[in-house]
C-alpha positions as CSV (number, residue, x, y, z in Angstrom):
1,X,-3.7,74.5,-23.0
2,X,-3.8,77.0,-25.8
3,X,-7.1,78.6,-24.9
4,X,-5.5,78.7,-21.5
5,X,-2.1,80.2,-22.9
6,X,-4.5,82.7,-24.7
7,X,-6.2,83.6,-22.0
8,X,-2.8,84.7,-19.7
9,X,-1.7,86.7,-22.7
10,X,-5.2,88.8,-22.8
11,X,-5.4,89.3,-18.9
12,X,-1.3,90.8,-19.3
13,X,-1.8,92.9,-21.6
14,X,-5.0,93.9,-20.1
15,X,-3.0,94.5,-17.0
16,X,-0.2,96.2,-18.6
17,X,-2.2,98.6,-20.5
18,X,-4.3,99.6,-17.2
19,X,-1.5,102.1,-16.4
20,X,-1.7,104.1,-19.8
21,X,-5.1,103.8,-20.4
22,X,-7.2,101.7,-17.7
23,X,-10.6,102.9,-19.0
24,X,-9.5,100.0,-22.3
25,X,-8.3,97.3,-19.9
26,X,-12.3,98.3,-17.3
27,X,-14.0,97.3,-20.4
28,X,-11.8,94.3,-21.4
29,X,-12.5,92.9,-17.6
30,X,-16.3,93.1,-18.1
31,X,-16.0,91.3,-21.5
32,X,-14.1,88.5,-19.2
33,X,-17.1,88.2,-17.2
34,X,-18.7,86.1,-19.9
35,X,-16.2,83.4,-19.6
36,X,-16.1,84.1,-15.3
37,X,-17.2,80.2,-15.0
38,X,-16.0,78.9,-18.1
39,X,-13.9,75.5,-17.8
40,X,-10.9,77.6,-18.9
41,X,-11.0,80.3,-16.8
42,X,-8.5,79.3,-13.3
43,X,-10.5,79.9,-10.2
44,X,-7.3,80.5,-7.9
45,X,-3.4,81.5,-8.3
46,X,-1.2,79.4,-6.4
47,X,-4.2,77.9,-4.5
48,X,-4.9,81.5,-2.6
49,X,-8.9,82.1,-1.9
50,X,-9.8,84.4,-4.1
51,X,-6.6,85.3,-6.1
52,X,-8.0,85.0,-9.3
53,X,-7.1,86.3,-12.9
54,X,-10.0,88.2,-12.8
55,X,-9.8,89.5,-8.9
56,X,-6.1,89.8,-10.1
57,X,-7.1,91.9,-12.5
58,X,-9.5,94.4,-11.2
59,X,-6.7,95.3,-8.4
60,X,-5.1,96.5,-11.0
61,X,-7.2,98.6,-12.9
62,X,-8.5,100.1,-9.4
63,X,-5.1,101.1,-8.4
64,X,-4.5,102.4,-12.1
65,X,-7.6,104.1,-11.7
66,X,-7.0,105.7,-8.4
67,X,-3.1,106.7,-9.6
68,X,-4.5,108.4,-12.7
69,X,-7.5,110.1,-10.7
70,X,-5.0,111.7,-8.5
71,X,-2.6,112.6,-10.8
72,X,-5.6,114.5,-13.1
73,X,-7.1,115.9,-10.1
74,X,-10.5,114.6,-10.8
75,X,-13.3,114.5,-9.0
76,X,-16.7,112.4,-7.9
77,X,-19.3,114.3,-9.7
78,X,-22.4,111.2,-9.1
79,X,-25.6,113.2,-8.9
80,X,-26.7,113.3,-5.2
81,X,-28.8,111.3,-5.0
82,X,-27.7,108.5,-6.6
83,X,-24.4,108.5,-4.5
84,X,-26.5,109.1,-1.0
85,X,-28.9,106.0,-1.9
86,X,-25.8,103.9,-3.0
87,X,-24.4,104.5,0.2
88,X,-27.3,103.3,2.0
89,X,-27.6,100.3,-0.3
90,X,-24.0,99.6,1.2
91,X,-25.2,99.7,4.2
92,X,-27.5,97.2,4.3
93,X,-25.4,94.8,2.9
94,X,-23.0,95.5,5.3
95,X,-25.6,95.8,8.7
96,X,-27.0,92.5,6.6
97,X,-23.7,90.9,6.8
98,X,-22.8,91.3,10.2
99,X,-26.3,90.8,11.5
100,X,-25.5,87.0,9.8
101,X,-22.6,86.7,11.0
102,X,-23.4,87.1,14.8
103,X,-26.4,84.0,14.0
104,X,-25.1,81.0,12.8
105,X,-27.0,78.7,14.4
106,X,-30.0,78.6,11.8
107,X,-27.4,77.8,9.2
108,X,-25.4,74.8,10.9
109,X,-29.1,73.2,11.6
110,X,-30.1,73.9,7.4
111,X,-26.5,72.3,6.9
112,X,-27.0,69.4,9.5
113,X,-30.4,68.3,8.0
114,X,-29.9,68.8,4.7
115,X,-26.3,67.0,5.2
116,X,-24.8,69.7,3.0
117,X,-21.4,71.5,4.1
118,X,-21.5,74.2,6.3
119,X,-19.7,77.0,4.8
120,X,-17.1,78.6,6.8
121,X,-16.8,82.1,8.1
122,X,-14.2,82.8,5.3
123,X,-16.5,81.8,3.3
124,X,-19.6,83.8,4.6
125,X,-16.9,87.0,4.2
126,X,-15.9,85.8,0.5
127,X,-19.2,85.6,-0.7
128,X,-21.6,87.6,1.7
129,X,-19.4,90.6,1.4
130,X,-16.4,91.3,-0.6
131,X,-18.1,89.7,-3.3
132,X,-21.2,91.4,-3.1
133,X,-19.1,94.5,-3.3
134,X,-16.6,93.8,-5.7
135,X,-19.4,92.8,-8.8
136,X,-20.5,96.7,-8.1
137,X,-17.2,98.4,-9.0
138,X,-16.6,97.8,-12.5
139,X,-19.5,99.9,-12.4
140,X,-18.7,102.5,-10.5
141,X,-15.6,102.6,-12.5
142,X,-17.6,103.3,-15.9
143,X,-19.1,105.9,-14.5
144,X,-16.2,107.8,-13.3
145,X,-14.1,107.1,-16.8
146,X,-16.9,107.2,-19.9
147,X,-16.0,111.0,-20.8
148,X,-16.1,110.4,-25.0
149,X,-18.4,109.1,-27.5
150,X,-15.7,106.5,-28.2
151,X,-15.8,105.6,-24.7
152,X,-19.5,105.0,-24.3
153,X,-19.7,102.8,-27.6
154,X,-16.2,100.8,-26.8
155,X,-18.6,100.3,-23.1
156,X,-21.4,99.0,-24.7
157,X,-19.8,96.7,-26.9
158,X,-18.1,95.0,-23.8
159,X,-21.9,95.0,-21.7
160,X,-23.6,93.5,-24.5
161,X,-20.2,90.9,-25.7
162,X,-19.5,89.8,-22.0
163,X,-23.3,88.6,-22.4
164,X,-23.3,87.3,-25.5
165,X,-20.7,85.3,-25.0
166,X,-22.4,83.8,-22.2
167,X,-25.6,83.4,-24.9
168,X,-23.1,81.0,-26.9
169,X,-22.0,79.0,-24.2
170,X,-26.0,78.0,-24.1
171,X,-25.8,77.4,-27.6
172,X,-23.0,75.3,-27.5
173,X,-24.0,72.9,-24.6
174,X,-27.9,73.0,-25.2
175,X,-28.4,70.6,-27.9
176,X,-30.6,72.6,-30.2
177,X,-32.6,69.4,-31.1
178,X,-34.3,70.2,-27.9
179,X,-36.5,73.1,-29.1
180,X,-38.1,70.3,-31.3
181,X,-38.2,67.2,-29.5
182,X,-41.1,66.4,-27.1
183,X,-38.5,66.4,-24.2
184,X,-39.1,67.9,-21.0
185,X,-36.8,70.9,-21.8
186,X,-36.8,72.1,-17.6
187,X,-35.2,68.2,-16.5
188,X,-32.6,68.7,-19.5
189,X,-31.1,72.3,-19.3
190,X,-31.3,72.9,-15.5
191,X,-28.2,70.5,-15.2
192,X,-26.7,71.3,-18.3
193,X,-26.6,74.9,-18.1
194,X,-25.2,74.4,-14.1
195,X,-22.3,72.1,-14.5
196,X,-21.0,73.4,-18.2
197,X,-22.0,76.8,-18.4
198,X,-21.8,77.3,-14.0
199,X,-25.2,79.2,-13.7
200,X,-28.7,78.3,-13.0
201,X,-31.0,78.0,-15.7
202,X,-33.4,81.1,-14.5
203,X,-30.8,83.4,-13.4
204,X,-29.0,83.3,-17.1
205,X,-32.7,83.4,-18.7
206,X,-33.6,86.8,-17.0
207,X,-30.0,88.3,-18.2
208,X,-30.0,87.0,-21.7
209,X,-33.8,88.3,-21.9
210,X,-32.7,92.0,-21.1
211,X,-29.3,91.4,-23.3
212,X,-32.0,90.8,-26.1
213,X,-33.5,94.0,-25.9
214,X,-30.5,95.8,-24.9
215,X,-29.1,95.0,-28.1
216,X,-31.9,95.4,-30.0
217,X,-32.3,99.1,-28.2
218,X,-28.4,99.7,-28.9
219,X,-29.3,99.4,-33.0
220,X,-28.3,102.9,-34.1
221,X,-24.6,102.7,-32.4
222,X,-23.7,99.6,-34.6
223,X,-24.7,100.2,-37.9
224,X,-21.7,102.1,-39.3
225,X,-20.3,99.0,-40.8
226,X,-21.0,96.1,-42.5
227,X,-19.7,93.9,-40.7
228,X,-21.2,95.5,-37.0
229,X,-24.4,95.0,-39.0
230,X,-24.0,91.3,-39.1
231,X,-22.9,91.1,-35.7
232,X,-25.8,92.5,-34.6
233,X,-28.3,90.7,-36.5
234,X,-26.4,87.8,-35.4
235,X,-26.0,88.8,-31.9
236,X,-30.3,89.2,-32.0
237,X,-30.7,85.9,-32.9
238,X,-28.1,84.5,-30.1
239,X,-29.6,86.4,-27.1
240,X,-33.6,84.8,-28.6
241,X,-32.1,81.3,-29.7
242,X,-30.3,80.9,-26.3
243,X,-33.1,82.3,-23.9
244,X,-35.5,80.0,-25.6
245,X,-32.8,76.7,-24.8
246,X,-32.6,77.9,-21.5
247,X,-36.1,76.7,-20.6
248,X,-36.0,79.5,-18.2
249,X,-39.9,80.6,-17.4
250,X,-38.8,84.0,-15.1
251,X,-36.8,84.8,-18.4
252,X,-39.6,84.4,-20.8
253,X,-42.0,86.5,-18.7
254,X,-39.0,89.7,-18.6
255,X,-38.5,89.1,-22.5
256,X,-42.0,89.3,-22.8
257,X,-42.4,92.1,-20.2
258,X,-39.6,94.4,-21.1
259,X,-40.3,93.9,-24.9
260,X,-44.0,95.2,-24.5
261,X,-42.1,98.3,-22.5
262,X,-39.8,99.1,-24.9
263,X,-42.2,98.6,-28.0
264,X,-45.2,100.8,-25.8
265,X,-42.3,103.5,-25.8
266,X,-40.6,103.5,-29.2
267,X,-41.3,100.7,-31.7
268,X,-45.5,100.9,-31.6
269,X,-45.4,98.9,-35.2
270,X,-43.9,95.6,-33.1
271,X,-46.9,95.5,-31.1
272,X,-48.4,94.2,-34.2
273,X,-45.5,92.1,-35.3
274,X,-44.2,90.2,-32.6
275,X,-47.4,88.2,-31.7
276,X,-47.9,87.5,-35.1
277,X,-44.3,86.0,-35.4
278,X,-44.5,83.8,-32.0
279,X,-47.8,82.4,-32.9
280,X,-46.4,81.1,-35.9
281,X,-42.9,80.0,-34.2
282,X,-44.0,78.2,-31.4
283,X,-45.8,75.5,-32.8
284,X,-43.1,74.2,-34.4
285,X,-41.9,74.2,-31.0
286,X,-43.4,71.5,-28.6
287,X,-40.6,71.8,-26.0
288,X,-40.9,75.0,-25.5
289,X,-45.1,74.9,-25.8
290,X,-44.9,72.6,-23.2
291,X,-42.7,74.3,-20.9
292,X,-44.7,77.9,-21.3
293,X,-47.7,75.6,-20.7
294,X,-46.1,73.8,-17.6
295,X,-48.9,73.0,-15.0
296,X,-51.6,74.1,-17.4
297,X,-53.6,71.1,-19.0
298,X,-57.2,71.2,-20.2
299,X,-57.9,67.7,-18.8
300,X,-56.7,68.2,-15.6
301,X,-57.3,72.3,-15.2
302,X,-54.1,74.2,-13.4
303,X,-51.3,72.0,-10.8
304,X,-50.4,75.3,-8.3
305,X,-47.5,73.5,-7.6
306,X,-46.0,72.4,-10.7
307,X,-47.5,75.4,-12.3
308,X,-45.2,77.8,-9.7
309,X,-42.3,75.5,-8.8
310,X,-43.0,75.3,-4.9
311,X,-43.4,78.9,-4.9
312,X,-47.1,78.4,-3.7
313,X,-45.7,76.7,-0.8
314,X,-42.2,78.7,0.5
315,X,-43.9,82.0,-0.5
316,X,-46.7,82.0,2.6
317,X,-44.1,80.7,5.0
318,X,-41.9,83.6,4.2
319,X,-44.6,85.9,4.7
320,X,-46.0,85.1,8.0
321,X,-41.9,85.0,8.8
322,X,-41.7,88.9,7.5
323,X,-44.6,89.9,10.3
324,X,-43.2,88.6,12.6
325,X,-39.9,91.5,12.2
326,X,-41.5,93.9,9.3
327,X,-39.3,96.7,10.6
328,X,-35.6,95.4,9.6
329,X,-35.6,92.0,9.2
330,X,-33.5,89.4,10.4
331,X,-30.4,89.9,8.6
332,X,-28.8,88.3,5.4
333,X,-29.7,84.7,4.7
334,X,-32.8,84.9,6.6
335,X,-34.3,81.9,4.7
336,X,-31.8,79.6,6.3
337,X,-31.4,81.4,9.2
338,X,-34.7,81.6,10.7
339,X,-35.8,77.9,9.9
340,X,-38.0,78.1,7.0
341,X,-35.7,76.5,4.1
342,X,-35.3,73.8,7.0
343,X,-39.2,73.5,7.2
344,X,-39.3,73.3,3.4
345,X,-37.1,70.5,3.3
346,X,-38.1,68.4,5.9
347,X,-42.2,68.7,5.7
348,X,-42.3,69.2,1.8
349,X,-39.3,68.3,0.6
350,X,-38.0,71.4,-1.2
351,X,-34.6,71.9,-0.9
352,X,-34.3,75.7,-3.1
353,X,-32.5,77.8,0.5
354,X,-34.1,81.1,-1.2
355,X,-37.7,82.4,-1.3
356,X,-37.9,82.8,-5.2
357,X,-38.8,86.2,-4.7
358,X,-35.7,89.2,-4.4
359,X,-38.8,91.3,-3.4
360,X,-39.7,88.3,-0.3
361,X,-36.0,87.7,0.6
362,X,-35.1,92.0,0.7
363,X,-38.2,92.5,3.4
364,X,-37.4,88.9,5.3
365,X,-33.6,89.8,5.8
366,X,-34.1,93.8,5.9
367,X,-37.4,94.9,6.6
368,X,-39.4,97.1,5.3
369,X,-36.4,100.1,6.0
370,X,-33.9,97.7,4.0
371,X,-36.8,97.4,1.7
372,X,-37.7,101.1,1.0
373,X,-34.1,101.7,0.4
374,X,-33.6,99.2,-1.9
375,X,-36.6,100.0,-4.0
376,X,-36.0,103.7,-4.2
377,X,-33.0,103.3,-5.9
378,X,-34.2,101.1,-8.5
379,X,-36.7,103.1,-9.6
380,X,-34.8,106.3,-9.5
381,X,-32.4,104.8,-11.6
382,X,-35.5,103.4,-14.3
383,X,-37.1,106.5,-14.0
384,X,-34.0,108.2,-15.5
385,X,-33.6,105.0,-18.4
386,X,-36.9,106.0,-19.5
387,X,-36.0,109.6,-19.9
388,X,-33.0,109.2,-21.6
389,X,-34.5,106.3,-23.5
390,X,-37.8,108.7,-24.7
391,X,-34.9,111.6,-25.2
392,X,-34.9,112.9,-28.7
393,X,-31.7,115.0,-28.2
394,X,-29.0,112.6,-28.3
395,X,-28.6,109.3,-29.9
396,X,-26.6,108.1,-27.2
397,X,-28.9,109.2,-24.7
398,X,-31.3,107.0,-26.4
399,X,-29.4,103.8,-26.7
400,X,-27.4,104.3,-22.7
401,X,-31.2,104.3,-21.5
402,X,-32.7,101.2,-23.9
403,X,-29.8,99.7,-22.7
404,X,-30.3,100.6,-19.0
405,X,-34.1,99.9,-19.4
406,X,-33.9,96.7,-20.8
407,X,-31.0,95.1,-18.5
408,X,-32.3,96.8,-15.1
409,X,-36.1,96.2,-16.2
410,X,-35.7,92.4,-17.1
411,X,-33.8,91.7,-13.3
412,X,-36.6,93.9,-11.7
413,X,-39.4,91.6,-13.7
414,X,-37.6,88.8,-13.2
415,X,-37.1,89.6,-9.7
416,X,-40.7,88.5,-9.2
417,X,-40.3,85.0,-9.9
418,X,-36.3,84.8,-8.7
419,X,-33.1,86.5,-8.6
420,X,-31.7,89.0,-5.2
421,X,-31.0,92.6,-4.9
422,X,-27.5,91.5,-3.8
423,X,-25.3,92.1,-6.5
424,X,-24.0,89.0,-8.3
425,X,-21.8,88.1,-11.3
426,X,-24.4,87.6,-13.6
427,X,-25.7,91.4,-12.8
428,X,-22.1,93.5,-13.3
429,X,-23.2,94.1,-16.8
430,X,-26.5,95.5,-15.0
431,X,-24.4,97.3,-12.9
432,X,-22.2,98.5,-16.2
433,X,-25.5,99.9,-17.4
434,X,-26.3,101.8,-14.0
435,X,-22.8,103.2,-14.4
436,X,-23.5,104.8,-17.8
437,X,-27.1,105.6,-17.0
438,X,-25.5,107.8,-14.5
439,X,-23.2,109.2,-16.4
440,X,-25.8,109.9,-18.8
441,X,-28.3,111.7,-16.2
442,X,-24.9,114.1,-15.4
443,X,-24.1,115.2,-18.7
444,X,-27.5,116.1,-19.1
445,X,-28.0,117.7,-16.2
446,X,-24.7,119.8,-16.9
447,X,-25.9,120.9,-20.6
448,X,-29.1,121.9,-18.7
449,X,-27.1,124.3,-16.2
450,X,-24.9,125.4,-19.1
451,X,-28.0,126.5,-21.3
């Protein structure tokens, strides 16, 4: 009741304070994010779908936003590019929404067999589009309002606290006995993590992998004090100690993967380091040995099955389904709709409704066109982390694009193994970092025209 009491008293002042200053109250909502699920957190008001504190909230500071906007007379200034690609990435969601929406039928037959509810249209508009939306805007919103210094720091605190409060959440449910037990660590977190913390083990692996870097790239912006020096220390050894309780193999491979980028780029001297300091680490490790080393045994050579969690077996069905519409797909939710998560569970009994590929699911429900779309603005926005990352002009240049790098980079790696290009709660702190990113590339390009 107190924690709850506490709560109230943050979102109203949050709210109150959106209407003197609702740049503040933006990045107190995206700290909120890392308590979205949390036991504490009220997931309606008065019983209304949707209505929220945090919904609540974000009205708010969007209608504060717009009042202010108009009253300054300010205007959109998101490079070109950017905002013309965004656009089109609305798009598809939307065409991919409606195109779902006329086809229910594969859906009620995935429901029928599987005897799981069959969600109702509400609910297909709740999730499949508002929401999809609404995890963009806080984003959106950075962009527009990060004008200071101040502003950009006070930004990336919230970013990298929303997700490390998220990292202690792990902490707190994952017995830490685990990492040195001979337990199966995959059987003990993946239901752990899903009822207490309210995500799946591999999607909070991939974010707390890019957190760790993110923070680690963020280093020159927090050492001013004593006390942010601890923090981040601290916060370094959170983002590691809760990735590695996670059990989360898609998040291990984008630690590992981003690390090496963001070492290759800037910190050479870890290249030497790190390895050194794992292969000392993991042995006294056997949980996590043995789930690195999942369907890999010297006795009986590799299990394709164990070794890729089923993927061996959806990921061919998906693709012979993609050839059969390459162009644009079949619309959201294709792996339902179209039969194959039906197929899976009745002939091998897999019951995952996704293809454990974003890459697989973004060509099955939008084609190649969805695809191309989809693609191109990822890596125009990496391509401009890496510049600002390699920048030697500007320290915050430097730590908006490690920051941007290392979120964006460990969803795109992760991606391989998991995840969706539809935007979700556990990637508006990704979506913070675009913000900024873009802000960044702006500024820039405006010092360049000044010159």
């Amino acid at each position: 009741m107190i924690r709850l009491t506490l709560l109230w008293m943050f979102i109203g002042y949050l709210g109150i304070t959106a209407w003197k200053d609702w740049y503040r109250s933006l990045c107190g909502l995206i700290l909120l994010m890392g308590v979205y699920r949390h036991a504490d957190m009220p997931n309606s008001i008065f019983d209304i779908p949707g209505l929220n504190p945090w919904n609540l909230l974000l009205l708010m500071i969007v209608i504060a936003w717009l009042t202010n906007r108009r009253r300054d007379g300010c205007l959109w200034d998101m490079p070109g590019k950017f905002n013309r690609l965004l656009w089109l990435y609305l798009c598809i969601v939307v065409l991919g929404f409606f195109r779902m929406i006329w086809d229910l039928d594969g859906l009620e037959l995935y429901a029928s067999v599987t005897q799981r509810p069959m969600p109702s249209v509400t609910d297909l508009w709740n999730d499949c589009l508002l929401n999809t939306i609404k995890w963009v805007i806080p984003g959106l919103l950075l962009f527009d309002g990060c004008r200071t210094d101040a502003q950009i720091k006070l930004a990336i605190t919230a970013i990298l606290g929303a997700n490390l409060l998220l990292a202690l959440q792990v902490i707190q449910y994952v017995p830490l006995s685990t990492l040195i037990s001979d337990i199966d660590l995959s059987i003990k977190t993946v239901n752990i993590l899903r009822k207490d913390v309210g995500y799946h083990r591999s999607e909070i692996a991939v974010l707390l992998a890019g957190s760790f870097w993110a923070l680690f790239s963020a280093k020159e912006i927090f050492q001013s004090k004593k006390w942010e020096k601890k923090l981040y220390v601290g916060g370094l050894v959170a983002f590691l100690l809760s990735l590695a309780l996670t059990g989360g193999r898609g998040g291990y491979l984008a630690w590992t993967s981003t690390g090496l980028i963001i070492c290759l780029l800037r910190y050479r001297s870890l290249l030497i380091v790190l390895p050194i300091v794992l292969a000392i680490a993991l042995p006294f490790s056997p949980t996590l040995m043995n789930r690195i080393t999942e369907g890999v045994s010297s006795e009986e050579g590799v299990d394709q099955d164990t070794l890729t969690a089923g993927r061996n077996i959806a990921w061919p069905l998906v693709i012979e389904k993609i050839k059969d519409a390459p162009i644009i797909g079949y619309g959201r939710d294709g792996m339902r709709r179209e039969g194959i998560a039906t197929t899976l569970f009745v002939d091998f009994g897999e019951s995952a409704p996704h293809p454990h590929n974003a890459y697989l699911e973004m060509l099955l429900d939008n084609g190649i066109v969805g695809f191309i779309i989809i693609i191109s603005f990822y890596w125009l926005i990496t391509k401009n982390t890496l510049a600002l990352f390699c920048n030697r002009d500007s320290v915050h240049y430097q730590v908006i694009g490690g920051v941007g790098l290392s979120l964006v980079g460990s969803q795109l790696i992760g991606s391989l193994t998991g995840q969706t290009f539809y935007p979700r709660e556990l990637t508006v702190t990704m979506w913070c970092a675009i913000g900024l990113v873009l802000r960044m590339v702006k500024n820039r390009a405006s010092r360049k025209m000044n010159k």
